[in-house]
N, CA and C of each residue as an Amber inpcrd file, in Angstrom:
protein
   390
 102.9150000  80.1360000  85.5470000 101.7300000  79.8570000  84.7720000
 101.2270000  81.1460000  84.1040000 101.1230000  80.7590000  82.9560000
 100.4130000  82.5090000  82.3360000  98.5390000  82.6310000  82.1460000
  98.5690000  83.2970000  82.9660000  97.1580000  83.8950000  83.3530000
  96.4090000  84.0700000  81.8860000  95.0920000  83.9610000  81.9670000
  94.4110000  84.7640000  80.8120000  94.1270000  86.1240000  80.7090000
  94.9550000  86.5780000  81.2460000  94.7100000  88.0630000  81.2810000
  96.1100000  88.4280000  80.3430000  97.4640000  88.0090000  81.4680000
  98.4220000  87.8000000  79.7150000  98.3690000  87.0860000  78.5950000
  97.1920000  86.4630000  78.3700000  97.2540000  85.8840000  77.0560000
  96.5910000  87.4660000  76.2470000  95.0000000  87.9490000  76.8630000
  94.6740000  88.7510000  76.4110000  95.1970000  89.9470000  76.1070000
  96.4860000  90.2810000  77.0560000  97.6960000  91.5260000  76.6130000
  98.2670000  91.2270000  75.4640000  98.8540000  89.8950000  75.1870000
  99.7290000  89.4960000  74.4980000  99.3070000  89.4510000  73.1590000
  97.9620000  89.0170000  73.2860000  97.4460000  88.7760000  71.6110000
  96.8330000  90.1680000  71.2340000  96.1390000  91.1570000  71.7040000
  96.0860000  92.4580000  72.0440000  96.7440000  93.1510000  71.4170000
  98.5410000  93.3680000  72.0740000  99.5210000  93.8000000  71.9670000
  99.9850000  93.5980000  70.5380000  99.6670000  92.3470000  69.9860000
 100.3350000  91.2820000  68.7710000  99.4600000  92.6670000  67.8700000
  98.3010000  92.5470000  67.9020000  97.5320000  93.3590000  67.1280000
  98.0800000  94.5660000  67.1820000  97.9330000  95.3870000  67.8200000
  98.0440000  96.9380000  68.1290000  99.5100000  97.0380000  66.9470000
 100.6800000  96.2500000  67.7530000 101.3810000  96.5160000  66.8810000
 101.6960000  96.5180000  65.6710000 100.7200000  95.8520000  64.8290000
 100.6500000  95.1180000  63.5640000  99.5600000  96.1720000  62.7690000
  98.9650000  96.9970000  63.7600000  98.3450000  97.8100000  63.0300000
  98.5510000  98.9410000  62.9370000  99.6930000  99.7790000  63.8280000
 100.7880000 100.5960000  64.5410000 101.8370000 100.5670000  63.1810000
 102.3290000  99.5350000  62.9180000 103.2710000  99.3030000  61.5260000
 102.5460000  99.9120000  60.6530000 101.0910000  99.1470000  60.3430000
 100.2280000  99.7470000  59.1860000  99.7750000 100.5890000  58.8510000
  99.3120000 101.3030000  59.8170000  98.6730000 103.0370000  60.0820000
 100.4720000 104.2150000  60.0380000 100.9100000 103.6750000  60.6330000
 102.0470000 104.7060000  60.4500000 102.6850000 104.6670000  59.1360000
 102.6110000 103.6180000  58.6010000 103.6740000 103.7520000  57.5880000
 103.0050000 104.7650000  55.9720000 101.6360000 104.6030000  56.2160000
 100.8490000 105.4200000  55.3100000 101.2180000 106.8920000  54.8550000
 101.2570000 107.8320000  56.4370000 101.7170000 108.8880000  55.8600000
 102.9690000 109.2190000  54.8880000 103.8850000 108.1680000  55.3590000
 105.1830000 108.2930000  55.0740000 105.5270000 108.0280000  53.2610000
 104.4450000 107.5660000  53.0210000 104.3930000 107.3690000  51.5710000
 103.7300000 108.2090000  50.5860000 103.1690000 108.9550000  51.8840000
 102.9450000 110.6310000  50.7990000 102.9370000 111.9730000  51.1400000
 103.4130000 111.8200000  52.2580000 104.3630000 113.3310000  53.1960000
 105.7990000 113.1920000  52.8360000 106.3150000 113.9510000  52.4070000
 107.4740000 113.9670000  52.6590000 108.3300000 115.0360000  54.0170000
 109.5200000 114.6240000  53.9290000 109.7900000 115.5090000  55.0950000
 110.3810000 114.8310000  56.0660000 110.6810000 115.6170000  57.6380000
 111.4420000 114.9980000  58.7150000 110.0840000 114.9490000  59.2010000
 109.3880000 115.3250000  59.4590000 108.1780000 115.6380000  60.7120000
 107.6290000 114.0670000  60.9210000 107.6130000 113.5290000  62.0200000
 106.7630000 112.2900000  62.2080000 105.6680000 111.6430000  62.1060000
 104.4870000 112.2170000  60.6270000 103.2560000 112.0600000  60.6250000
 102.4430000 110.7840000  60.8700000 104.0220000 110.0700000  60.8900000
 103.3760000 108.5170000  61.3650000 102.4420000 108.4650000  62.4880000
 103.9070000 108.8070000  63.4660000 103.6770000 108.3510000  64.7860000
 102.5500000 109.3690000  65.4430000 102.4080000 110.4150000  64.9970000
 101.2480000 111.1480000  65.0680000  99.8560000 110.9010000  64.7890000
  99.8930000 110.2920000  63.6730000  98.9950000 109.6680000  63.3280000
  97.9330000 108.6830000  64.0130000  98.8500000 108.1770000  64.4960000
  98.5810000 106.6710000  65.4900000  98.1240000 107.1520000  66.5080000
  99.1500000 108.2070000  67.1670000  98.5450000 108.8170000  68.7510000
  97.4020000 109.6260000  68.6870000  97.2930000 110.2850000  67.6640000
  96.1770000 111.0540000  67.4380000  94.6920000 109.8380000  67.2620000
  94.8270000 109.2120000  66.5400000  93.5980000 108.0160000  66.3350000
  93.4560000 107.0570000  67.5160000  94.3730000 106.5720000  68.0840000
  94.2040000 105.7810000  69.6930000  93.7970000 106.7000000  70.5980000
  93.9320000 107.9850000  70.8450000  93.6240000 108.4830000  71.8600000
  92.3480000 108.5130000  71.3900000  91.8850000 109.2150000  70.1130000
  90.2450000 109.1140000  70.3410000  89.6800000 108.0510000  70.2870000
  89.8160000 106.8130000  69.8250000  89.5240000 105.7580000  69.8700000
  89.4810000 104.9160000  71.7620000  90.6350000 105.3150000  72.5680000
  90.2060000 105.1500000  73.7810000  89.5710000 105.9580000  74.0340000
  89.2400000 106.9680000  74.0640000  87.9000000 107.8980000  74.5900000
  86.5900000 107.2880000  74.2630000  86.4990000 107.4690000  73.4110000
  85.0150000 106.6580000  72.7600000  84.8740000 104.9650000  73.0220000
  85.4810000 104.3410000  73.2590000  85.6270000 103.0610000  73.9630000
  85.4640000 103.7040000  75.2300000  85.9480000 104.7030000  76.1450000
  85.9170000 104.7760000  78.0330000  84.7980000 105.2550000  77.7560000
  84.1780000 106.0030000  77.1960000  82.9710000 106.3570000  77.2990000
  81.7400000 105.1750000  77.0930000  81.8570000 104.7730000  76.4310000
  81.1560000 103.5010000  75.5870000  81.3470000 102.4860000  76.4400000
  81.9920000 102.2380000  77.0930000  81.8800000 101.3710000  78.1810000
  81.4820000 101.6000000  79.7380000  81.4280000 103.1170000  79.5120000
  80.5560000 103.9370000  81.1930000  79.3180000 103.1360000  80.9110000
  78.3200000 102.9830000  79.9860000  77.0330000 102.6480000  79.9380000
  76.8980000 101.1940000  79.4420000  77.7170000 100.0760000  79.6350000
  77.7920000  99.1950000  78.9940000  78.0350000  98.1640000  80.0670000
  77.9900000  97.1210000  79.8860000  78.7150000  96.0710000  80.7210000
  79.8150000  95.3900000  79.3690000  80.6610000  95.1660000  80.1960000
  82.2460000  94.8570000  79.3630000  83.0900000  93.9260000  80.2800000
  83.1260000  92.9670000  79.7890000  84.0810000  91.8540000  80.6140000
  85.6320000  92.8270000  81.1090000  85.8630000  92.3930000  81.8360000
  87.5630000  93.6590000  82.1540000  88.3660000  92.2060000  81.3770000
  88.2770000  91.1050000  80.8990000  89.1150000  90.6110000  80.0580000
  89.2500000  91.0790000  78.7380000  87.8490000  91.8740000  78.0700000
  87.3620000  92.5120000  77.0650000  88.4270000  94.0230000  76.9030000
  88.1230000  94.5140000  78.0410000  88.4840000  95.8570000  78.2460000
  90.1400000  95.6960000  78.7630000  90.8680000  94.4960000  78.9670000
  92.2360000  94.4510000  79.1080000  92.8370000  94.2860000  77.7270000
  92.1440000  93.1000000  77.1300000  92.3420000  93.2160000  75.5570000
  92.6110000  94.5260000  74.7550000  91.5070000  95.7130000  74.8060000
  91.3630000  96.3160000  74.1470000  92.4110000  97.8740000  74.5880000
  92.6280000  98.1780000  75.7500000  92.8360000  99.2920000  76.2080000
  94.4500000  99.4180000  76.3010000  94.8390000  97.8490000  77.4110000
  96.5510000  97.5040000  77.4920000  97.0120000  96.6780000  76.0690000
  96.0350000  96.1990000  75.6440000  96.6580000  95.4140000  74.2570000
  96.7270000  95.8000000  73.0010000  95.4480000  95.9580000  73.0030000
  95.6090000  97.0000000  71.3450000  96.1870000  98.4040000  71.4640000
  95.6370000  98.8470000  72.7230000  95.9540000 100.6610000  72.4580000
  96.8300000 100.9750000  73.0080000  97.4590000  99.8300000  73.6180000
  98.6550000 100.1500000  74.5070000  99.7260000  99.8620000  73.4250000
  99.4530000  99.1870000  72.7160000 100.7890000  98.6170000  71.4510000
 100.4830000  99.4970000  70.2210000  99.3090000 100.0360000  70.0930000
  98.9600000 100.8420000  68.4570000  99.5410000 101.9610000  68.8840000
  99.2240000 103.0250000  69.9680000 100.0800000 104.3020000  70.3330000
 101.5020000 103.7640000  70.9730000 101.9100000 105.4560000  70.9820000
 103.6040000 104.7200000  71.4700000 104.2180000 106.3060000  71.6050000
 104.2020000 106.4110000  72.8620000 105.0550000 107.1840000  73.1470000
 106.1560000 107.5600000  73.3350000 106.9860000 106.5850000  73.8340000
 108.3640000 105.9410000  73.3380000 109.0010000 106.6380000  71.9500000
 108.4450000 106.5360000  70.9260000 108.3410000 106.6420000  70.0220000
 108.4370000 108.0840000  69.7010000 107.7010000 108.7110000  70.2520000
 106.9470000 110.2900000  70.3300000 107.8370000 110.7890000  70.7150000
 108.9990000 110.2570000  71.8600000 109.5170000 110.8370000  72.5970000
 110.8220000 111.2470000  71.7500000 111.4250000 109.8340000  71.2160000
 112.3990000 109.6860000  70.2150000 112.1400000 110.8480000  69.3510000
 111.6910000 110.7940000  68.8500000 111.1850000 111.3100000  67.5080000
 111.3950000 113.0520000  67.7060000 110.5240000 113.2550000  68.6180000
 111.1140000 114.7240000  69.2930000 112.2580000 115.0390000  69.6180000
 112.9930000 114.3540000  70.5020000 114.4260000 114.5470000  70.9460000
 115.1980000 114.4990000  69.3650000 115.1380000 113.7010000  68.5420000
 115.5260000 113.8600000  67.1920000 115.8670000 115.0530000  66.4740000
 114.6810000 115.4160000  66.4500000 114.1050000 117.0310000  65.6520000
 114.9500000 118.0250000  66.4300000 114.8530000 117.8380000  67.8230000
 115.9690000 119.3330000  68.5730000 116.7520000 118.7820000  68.3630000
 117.9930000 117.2570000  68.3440000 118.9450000 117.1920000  67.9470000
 119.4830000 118.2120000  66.6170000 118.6270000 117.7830000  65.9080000
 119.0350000 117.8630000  64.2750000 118.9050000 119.5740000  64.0310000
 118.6290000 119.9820000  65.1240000 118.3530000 121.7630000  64.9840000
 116.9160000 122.3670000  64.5800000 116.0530000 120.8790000  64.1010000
 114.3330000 121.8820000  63.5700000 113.5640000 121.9260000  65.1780000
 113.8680000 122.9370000  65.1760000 113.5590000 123.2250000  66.5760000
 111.7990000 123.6010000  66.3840000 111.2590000 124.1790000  65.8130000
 109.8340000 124.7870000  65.1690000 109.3590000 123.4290000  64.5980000
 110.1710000 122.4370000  64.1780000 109.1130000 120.7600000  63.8720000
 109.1610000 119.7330000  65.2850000 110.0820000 120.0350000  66.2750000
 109.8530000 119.4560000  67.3950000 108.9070000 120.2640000  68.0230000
 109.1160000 121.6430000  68.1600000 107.7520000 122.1710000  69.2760000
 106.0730000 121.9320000  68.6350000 106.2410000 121.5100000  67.0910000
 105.3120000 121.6240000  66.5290000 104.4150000 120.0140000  66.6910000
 105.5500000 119.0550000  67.0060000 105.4350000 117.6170000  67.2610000
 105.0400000 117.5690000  68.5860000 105.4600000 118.4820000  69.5450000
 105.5400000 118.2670000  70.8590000 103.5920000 118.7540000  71.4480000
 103.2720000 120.2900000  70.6570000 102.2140000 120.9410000  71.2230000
 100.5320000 119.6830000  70.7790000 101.4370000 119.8610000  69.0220000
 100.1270000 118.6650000  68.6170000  99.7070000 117.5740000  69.3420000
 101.1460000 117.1220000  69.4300000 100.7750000 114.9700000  70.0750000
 100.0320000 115.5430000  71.4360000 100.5550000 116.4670000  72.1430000
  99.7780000 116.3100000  73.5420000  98.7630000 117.0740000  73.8710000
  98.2120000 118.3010000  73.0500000  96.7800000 119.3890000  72.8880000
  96.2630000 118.0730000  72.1100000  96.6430000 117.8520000  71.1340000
  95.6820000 117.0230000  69.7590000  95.3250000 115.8460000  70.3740000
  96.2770000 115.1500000  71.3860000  95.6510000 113.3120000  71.6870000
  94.5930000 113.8580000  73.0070000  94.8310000 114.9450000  73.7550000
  94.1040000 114.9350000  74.8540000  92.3220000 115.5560000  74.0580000
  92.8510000 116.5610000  73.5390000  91.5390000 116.6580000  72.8210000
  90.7410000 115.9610000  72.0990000  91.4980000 115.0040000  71.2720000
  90.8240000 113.8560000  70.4790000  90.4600000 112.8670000  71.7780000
  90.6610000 112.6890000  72.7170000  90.7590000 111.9550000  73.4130000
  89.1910000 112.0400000  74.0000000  88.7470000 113.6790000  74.4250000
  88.0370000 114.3250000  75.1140000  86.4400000 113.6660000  73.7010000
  86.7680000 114.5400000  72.1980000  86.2110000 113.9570000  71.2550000
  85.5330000 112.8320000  71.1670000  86.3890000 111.4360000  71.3330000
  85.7490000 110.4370000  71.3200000  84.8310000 109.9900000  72.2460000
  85.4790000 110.9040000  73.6810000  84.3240000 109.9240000  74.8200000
  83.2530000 110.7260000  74.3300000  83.4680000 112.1960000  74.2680000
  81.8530000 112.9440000  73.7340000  81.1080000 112.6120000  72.8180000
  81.7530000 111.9730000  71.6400000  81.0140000 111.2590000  70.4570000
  80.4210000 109.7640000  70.9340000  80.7740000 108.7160000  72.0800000
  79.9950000 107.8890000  72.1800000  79.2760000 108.3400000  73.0270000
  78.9070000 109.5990000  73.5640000  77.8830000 110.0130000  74.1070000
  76.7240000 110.2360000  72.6710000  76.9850000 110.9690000  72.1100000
  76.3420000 111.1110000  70.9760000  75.5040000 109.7670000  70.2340000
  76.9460000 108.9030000  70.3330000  75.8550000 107.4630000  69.1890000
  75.0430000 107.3160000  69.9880000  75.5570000 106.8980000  71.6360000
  74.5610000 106.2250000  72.6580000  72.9880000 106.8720000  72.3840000
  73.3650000 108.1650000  72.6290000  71.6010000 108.8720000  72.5940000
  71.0900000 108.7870000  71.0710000  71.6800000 108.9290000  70.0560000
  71.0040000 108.2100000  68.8240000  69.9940000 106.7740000  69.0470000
  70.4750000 106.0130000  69.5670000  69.7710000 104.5580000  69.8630000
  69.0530000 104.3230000  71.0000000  68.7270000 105.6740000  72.0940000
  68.1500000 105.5820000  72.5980000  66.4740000 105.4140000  72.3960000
């Protein structure tokens, strides 16, 4: 029997990825180059986007069907590390050794920091509306 909790992954997931296609494919149509600005792209904007959602939901009440939707479904399918990972191993294949370390320092300083960003910024709106 499928639970409503996998329905809420599933349709979630449906999204994330559909917007994962859409957001990545942007850079690629006006960067040129090997470097992955896609997939960067994506990890860089989901991570702050879950921050500011974990934060935003410290002071909130949020169904955990709400917050399964949003965290394993959308942000679990819009970022992709998988992806990140490929993409790197690629770059040292191919010998750009200085666009993999450069892929490697960003995605994981840049998503943890953006990450840090967003929860601090829904600290910010919150006390605006206080």
């Amino acid at each position: 029997m499928i639970t409503m909790k996998l329905l809420y992954i599933a349709f979630g997931g449906a999204i994330g990825a559909l917007l994962r296609y859409g957001i990545s494919g942007i850079p690629h149509r006006y960067l040129n180059g090997t470097f992955p600005w896609g997939t960067l792209t994506v990890n860089l904007l989901g991570s702050f986007i879950i921050g500011f959602l974990w934060g935003t939901f410290e002071r909130t009440t949020v169904s955990p069907n709400i917050k399964t939707f949003l965290f394993i479904g959308i942000l679990g399918a819009f970022t992709t590390f998988s992806t990140y990972s490929l993409e790197s191993l690629n770059l040292l294949r191919d010998g750009e050794i200085k666009l993999a370390l450069t892929n490697i320092l960003i995605s994981n300083i840049g998503c943890i920091v953006l990450c840090f960003l967003g929860f601090a910024s829904s600290r910010y709106v919150a006390n605006l509306f206080r």
